[in-house]
N, C-alpha and C positions, 0 to 999 in steps of 0.2 A: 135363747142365748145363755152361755154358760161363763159364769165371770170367776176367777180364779184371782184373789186377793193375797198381795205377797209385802209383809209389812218391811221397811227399811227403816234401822237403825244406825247414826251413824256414818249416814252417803259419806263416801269420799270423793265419789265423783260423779255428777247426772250430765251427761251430753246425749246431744243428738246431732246425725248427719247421715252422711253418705257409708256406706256397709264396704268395711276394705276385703272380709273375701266372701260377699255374696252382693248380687245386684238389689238393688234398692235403699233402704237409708235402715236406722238403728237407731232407737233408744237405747243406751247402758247405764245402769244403776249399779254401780261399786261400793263395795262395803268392807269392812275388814278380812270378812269372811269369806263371801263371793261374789260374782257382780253376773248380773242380768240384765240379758239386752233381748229385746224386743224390735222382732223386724217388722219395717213397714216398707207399703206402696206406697205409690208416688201422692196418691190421694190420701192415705193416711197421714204421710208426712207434714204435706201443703194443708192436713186442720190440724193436724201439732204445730206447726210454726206459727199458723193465724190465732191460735187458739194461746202459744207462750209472748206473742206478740204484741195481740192486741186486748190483752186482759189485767187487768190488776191482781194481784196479789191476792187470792182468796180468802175474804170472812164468812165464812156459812151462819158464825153465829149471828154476824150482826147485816147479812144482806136482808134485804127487805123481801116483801114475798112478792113486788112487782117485777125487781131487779132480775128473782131468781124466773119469772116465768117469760121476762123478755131474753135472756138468756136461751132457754127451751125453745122459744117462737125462732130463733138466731138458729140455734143447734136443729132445730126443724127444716127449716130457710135453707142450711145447706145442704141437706139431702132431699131436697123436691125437683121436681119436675116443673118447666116451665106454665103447664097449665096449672098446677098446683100454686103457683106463684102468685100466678094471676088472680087466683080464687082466694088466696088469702090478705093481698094486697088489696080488694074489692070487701074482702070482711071487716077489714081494718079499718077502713075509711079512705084508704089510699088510691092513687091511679094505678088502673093495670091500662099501659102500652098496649 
């Protein structure tokens, strides 16, 4: 996977939603200079919403190193497979259905 780092000074404006002339949704990052938007599918969309929705406000310096590995077990969780589910929910101590 190749990750391409683009730093923003400055935002004037960060939204996301629905893409007015291409199907699927947009990230756009606005700046004085230029703004960059970032097209998603419907699955990338639906873990940016869950993901600006049901999280607090990021401290990296001060999460704790459980906080940041239940996070990863979460970010795992939504890209498994139902047996894969099961097998980690049986690791954990939990019920697997």
């Amino acid at each position: 996977m190749n990750t391409e780092r683009l730093r923003v000074e400055g935002a004037r404006g960060i939204v996301y939603g629905p893409a007015v002339d291409a199907e699927g949704y947009v990230l756009a990052i606005g700046t004085d200079e230029r703004r960059v938007e970032i097209e998603l599918d419907e699955d990338a969309m639906y873990t940016l919403w869950t993901e600006v929705k049901g999280t607090p406000w990021p401290e990296p310096d001060r999460m704790a190193e459980k906080d940041r590995l239940v996070r990863q077990v979460l970010h795992a969780a939504n890209g498994a497979d139902e047996e894969g589910l099961r097998e980690a929910l049986r690791v954990l101590g939990g019920e697997s259905a």
